[in-house]
C-alpha positions as CSV (number, residue, x, y, z in Angstrom):
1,X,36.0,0.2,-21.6
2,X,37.1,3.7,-21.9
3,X,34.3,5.1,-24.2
4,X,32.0,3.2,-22.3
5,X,32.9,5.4,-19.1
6,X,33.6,8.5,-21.3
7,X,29.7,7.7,-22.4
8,X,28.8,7.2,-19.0
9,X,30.0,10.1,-17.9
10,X,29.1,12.3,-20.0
11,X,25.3,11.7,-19.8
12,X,25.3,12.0,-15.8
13,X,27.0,15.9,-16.8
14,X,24.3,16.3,-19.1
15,X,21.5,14.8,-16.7
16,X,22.9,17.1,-13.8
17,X,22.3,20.2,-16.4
18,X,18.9,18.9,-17.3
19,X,17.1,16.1,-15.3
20,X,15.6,13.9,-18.5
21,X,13.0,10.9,-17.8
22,X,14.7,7.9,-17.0
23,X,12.4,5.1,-16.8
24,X,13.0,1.9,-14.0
25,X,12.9,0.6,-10.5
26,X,13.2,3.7,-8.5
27,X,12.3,1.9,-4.7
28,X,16.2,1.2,-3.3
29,X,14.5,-1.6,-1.1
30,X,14.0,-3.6,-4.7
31,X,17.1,-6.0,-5.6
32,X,16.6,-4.5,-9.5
33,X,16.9,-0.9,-8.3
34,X,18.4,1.8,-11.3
35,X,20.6,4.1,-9.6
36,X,19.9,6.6,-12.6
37,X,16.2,6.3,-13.2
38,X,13.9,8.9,-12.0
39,X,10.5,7.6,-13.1
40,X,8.7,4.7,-11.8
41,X,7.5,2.5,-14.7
42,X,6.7,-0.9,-12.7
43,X,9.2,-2.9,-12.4
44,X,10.5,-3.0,-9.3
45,X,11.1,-6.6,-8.1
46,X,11.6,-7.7,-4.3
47,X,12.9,-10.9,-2.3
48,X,10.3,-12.3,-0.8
49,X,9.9,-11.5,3.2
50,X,7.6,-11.9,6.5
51,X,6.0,-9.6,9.1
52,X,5.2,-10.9,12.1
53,X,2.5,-8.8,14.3
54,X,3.9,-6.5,17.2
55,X,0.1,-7.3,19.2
56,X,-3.0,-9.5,18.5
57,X,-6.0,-8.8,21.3
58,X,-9.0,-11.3,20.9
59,X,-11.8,-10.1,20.0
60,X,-15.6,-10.6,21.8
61,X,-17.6,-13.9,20.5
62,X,-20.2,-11.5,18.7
63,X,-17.7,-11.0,16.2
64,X,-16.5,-13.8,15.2
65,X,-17.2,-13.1,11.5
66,X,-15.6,-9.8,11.5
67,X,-14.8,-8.7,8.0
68,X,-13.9,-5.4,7.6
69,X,-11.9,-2.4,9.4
70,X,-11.4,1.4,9.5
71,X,-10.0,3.6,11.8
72,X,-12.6,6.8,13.0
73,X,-12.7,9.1,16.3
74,X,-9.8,7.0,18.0
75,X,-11.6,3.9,17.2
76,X,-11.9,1.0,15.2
77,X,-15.1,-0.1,13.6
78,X,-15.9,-3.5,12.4
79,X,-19.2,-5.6,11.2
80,X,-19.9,-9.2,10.6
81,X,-20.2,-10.4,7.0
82,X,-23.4,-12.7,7.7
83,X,-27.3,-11.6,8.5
84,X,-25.9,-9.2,11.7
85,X,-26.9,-5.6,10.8
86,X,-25.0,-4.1,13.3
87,X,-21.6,-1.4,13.3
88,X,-19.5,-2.2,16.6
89,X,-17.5,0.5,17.7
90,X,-14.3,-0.5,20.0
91,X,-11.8,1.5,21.7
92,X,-8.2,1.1,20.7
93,X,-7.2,0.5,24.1
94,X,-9.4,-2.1,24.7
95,X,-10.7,-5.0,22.3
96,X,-12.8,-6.7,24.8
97,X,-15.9,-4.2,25.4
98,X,-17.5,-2.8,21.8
99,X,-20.6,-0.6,21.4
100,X,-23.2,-1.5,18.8
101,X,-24.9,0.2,16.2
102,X,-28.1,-0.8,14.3
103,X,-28.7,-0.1,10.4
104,X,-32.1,-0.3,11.2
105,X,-34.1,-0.9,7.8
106,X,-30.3,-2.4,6.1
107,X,-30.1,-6.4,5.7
108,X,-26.8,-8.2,5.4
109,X,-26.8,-10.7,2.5
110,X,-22.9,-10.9,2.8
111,X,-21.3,-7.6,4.1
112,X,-17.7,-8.1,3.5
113,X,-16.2,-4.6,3.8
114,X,-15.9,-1.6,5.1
115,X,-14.3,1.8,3.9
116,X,-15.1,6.0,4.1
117,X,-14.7,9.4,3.7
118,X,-15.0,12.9,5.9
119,X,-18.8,12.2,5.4
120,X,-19.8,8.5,5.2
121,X,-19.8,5.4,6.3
122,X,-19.8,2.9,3.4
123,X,-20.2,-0.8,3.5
124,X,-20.2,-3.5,0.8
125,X,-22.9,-6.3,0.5
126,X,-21.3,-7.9,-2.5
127,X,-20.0,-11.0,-1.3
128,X,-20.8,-13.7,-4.2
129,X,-18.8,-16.8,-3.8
130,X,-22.1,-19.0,-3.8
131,X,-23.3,-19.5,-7.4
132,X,-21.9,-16.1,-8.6
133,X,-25.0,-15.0,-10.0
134,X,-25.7,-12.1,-7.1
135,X,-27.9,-9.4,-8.9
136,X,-28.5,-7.5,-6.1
137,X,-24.6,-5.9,-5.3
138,X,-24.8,-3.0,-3.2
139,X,-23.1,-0.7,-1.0
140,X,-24.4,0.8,2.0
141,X,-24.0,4.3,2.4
142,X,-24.2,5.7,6.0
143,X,-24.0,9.5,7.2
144,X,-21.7,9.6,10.0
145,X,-23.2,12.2,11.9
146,X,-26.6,10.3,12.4
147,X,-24.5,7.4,14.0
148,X,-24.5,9.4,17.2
149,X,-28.2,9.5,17.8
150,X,-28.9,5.7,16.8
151,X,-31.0,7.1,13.7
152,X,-28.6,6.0,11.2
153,X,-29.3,7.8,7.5
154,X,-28.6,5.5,5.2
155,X,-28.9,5.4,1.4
156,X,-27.5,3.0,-0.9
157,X,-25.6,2.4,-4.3
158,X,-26.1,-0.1,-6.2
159,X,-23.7,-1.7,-9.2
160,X,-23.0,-4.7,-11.8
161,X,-19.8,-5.6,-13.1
162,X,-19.5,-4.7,-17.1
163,X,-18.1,-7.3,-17.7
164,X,-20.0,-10.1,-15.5
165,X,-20.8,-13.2,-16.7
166,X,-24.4,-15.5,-15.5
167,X,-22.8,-19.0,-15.7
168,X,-24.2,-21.0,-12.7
169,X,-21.4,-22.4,-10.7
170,X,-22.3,-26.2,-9.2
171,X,-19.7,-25.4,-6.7
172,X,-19.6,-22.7,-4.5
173,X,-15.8,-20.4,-4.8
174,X,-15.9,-20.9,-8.7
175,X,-16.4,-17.3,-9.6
176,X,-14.2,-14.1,-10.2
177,X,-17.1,-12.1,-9.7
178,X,-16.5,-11.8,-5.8
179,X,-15.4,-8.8,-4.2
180,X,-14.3,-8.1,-0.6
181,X,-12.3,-5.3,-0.8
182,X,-13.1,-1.2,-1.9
183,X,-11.6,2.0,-1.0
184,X,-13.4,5.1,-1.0
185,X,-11.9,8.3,-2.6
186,X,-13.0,11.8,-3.7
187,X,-15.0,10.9,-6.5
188,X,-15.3,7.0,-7.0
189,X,-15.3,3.6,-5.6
190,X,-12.6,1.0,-6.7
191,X,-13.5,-2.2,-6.4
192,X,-10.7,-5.4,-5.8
193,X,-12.5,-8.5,-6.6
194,X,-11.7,-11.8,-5.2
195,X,-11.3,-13.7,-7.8
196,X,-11.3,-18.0,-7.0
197,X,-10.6,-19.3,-10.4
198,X,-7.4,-17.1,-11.7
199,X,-6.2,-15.8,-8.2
200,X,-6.3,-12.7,-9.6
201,X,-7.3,-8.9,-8.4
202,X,-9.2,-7.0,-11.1
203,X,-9.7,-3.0,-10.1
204,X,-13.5,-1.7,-11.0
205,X,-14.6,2.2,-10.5
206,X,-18.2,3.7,-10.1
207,X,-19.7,6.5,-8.7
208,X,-19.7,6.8,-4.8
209,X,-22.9,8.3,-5.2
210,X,-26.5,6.7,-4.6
211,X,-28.1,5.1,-7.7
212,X,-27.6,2.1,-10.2
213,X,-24.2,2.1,-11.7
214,X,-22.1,0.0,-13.9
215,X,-18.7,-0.7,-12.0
216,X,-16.2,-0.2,-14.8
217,X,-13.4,-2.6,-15.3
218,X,-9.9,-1.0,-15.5
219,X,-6.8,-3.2,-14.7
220,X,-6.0,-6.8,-13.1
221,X,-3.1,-8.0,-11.1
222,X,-1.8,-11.8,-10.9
223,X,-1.4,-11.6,-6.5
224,X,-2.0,-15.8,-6.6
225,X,-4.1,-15.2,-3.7
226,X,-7.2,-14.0,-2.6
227,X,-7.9,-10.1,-1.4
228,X,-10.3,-9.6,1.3
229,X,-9.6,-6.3,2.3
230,X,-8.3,-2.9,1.3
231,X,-7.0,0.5,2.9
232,X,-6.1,3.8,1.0
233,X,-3.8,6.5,2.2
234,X,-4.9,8.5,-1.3
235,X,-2.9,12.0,-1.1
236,X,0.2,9.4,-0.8
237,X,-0.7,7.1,-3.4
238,X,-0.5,4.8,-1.3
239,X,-2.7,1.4,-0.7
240,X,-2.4,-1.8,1.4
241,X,-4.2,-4.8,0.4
242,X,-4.7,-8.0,2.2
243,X,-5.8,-11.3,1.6
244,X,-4.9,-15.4,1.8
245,X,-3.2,-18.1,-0.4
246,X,-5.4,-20.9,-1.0
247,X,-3.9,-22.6,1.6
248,X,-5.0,-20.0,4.2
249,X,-1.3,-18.2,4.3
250,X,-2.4,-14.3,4.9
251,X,-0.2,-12.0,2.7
252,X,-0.2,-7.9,2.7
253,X,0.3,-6.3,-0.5
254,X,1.5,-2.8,-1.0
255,X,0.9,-0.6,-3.9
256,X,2.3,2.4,-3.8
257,X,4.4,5.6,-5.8
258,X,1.3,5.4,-8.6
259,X,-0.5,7.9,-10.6
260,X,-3.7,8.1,-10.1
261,X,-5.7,5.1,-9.8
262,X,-3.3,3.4,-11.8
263,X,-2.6,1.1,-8.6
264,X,-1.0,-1.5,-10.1
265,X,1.3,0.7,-12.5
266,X,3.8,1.6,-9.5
267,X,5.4,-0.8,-6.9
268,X,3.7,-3.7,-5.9
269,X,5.6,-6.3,-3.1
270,X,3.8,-8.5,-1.8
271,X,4.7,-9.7,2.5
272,X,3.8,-12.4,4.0
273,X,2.0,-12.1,7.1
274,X,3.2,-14.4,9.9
275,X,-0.3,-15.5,11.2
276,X,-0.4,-19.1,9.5
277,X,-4.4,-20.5,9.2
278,X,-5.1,-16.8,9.9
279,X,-8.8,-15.9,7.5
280,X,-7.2,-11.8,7.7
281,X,-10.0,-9.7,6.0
282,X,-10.0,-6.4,7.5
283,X,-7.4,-3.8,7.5
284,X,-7.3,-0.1,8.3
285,X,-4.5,2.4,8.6
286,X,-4.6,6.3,8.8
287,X,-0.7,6.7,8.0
288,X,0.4,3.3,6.0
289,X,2.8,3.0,8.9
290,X,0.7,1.5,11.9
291,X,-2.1,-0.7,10.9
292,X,-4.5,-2.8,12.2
293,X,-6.1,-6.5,10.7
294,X,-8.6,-8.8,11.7
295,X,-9.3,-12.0,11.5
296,X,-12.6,-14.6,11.3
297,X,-12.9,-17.3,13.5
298,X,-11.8,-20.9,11.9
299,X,-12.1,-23.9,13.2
300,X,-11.3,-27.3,11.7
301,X,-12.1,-30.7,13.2
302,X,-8.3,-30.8,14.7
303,X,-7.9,-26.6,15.4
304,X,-9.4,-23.8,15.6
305,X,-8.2,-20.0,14.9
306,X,-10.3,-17.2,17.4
307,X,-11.4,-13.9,15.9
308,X,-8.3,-11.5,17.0
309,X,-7.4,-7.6,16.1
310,X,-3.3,-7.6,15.4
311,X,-1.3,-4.5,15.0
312,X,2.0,-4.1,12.5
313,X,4.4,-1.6,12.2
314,X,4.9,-1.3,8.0
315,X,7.8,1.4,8.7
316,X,10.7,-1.1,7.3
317,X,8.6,-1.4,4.0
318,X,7.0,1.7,3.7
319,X,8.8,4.4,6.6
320,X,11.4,5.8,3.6
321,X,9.0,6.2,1.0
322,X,6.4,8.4,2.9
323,X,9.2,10.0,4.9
324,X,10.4,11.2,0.7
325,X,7.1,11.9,-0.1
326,X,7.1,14.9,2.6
327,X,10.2,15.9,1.5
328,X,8.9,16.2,-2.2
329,X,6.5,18.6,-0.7
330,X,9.4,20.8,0.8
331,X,12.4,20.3,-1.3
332,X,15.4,22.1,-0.1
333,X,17.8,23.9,-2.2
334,X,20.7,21.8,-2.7
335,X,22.6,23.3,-5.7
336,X,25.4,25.2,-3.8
337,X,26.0,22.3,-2.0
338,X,30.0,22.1,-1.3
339,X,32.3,18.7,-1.7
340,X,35.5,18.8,-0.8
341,X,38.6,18.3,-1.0
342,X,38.9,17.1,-4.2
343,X,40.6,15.9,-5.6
344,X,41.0,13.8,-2.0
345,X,43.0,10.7,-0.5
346,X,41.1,8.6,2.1
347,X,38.4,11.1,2.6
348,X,35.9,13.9,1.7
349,X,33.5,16.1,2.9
350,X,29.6,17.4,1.9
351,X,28.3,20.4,3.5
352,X,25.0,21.3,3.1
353,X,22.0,23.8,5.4
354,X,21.8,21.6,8.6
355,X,18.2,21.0,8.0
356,X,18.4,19.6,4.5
357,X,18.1,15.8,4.0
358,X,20.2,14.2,1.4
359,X,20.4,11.0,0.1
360,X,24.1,10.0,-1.9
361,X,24.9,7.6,-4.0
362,X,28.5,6.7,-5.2
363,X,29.2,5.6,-9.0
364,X,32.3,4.5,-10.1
365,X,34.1,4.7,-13.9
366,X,31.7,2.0,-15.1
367,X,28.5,2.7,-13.5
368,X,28.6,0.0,-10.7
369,X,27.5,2.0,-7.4
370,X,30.2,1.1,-4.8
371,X,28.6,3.5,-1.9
372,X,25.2,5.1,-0.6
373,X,23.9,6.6,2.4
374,X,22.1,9.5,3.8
375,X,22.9,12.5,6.2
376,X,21.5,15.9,7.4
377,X,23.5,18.9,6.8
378,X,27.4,18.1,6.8
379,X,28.9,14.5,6.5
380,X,32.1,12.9,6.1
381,X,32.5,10.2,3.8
382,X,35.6,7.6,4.4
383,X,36.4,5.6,0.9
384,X,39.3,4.3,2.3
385,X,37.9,0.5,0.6
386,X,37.8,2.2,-2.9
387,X,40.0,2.2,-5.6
388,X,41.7,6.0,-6.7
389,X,39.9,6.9,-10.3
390,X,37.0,9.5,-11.2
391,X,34.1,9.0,-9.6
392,X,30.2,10.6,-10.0
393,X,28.2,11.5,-6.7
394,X,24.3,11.7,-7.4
395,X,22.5,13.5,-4.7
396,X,18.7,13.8,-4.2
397,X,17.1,15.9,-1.4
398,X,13.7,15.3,-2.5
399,X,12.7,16.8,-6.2
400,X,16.1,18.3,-6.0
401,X,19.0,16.5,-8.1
402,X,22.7,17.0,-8.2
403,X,26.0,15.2,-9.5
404,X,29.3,16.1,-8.6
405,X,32.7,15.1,-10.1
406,X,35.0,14.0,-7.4
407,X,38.7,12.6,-8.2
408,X,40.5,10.0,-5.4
409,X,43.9,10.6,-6.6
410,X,46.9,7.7,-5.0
């Protein structure tokens, strides 16, 4: 036991000296969460959990096979998915009264999302749950500044999967060739198929610009669901997916501290959304915080589900990991920090600048943490519940590491 602490110890002194790459869970929401590692690789595993929506507004009949969402100029834009070739426009404060926006010269085989950048409006037509065998995938492009003059400019990209397969399907929903879901970043489209057979998520990338591309295949994630919608917060790494279980359970599933568009090589937890029989396939955030899904109409012989816009508030998921991220942009200084007294009895004290946010984590002689928290500039910290020995505090303002020796003597 005692060389197991001495070892213990004596790589935390050498870590505070030199900050080496310690690969694990780094998300402290995750019940497999490494106190000592400082590089993501993956792993992070979560107990499973529910969101219920704050709001859900109804939405107007002529949308009643809304399919997609994004948030522009204070508004929220939507489309139907079948034949309708029009862009409705609604105001965030009210749901009821849209304005309407013809792609005059577009058709709508099966529009099923919507994404963009500072420049364009994109929209996919590659829905392909029939036999599978769509040849004709596309995505609308549409320059946002014609929108105002109801001239839209509109240009459009087309794409195959590299890796699709022909094989007729006697049965519609027997493909993984669908797709319903796309963000738009600086330089490329990323596709997030829908895939009925496996109930998997495969991640394809082409160009974002107009032509007749290959979308190239690059990783695939087991959700055991369905996506149908996707929104992308990329300076923050950040992206929210939605979909349903077969059984029509609607489930949000955030991917987020990844490198590049490795989106499935960070964390990954999956929430279930507490709209039951909900068909959720549009979602749109601009800060990963507050964000906004819609649903289709369903009806069944015995019920029937209305269209409907619902707000949820993501901060308990996602609040301390963009609130770290802006921190990481600005890390403060904490190497002079002070702890004292110490050795100490019941209690001791950490002083930093008032403005500095830390986070601190308590280790004991045999690595177990026994204590964490967070403050902003000085704090007191009672161990009264803790046993006297040598201790190790790790504290992290951002980029910004430190450990500190402390002794609770009898």
């Amino acid at each position: 036991m005692l060389k197991t602490a001495y070892i213990f110890f004596l790589s935390l002194m050498v870590l505070s000296h030199s900050i080496a790459q310690i690969p694990g869970c780094t998300d402290p929401l995750a019940i497999n969460y490494s106190i000592i590692a400082n590089q993501n690789d993956g792993s992070c595993l979560y107990p499973p959990t529910s969101i219920k929506p704050i709001i859900s507004w109804p939405l107007p009949g002529e949308l009643n096979e809304t399919s997609g969402l994004i948030l522009w100029n204070h508004s929220i834009w939507t489309h139907n998915d079948d034949t309708d070739i029009r862009l409705y426009k609604m105001s965030l404060n009210d749901f009821s009264a849209f304005d309407a926006f013809e792609l005059t010269g577009a058709s709508n085989t099966d529009w099923e999302e919507i994404a963009q950048d500072e420049l364009f409006i994109y929209i996919g037509d590659f829905g392909n749950n029939g036999t599978g065998l769509r040849t004709d995938l596309n995505i609308l492009r549409i320059e946002k500044a014609s929108l105002s003059n109801q001239q839209p400019a509109i240009d459009t990209i087309l794409f195959s999967y590299e890796s699709q397969t022909f094989k007729k399907n006697k049965k519609s929903n027997q493909t993984d060739f669908d797709c319903e879901a796309f963000i738009v970043s600086k330089d490329s489209i990323y596709l997030f198929t829908k895939e009925w057979l496996s109930e998997k998520t495969s991640v394809y990338r082409l160009p974002k610009t107009p032509g007749n591309h290959i979308a190239r295949f690059l990783d695939s994630y087991d959700v055991n669901g369905l996506i149908t919608g996707a929104t992308s917060l990329e300076n923050k790494n950040l992206t929210i997916l939605t979909g349903y279980s077969a059984l029509l359970q609607p489930f949000l599933l955030l991917l987020y501290d990844y490198d590049g568009s490795d989106f499935f090589g960070g964390h990954k937890r999956k929430v279930t959304l507490d709209l039951p029989f909900h068909q959720v396939e549009g979602i749109a955030s601009e800060d990963g915080l507050n964000v906004y899904l819609s649903n289709e109409r369903f009806a069944q012989s015995f019920f029937t589900i209305d269209q409907k816009v619902h707000y949820i508030d993501a901060s308990e998921y996602l609040g301390d990991y963009l609130a770290n991220l802006t921190r990481l942009e600005n890390p403060a200084d904490i190497s002079a920090l002070k702890v004292y007294p110490n050795p100490f009895t019941d209690k001791f004290q950490i002083e930093v600048d008032p403005n500095t946010h830390v986070r601190f984590e308590m280790i004991n002689s045999i690595g177990s943490l026994v204590l964490k928290g967070q403050f902003y500039g000085n704090t007191k910290i009672d161990t009264d519940h803790l046993q006297p020995g040598l201790y190790v505090l790790k504290l992290n303002s951002g980029q910004n590491l430190v450990f500190r020796k402390i002794l609770k003597s009898f």
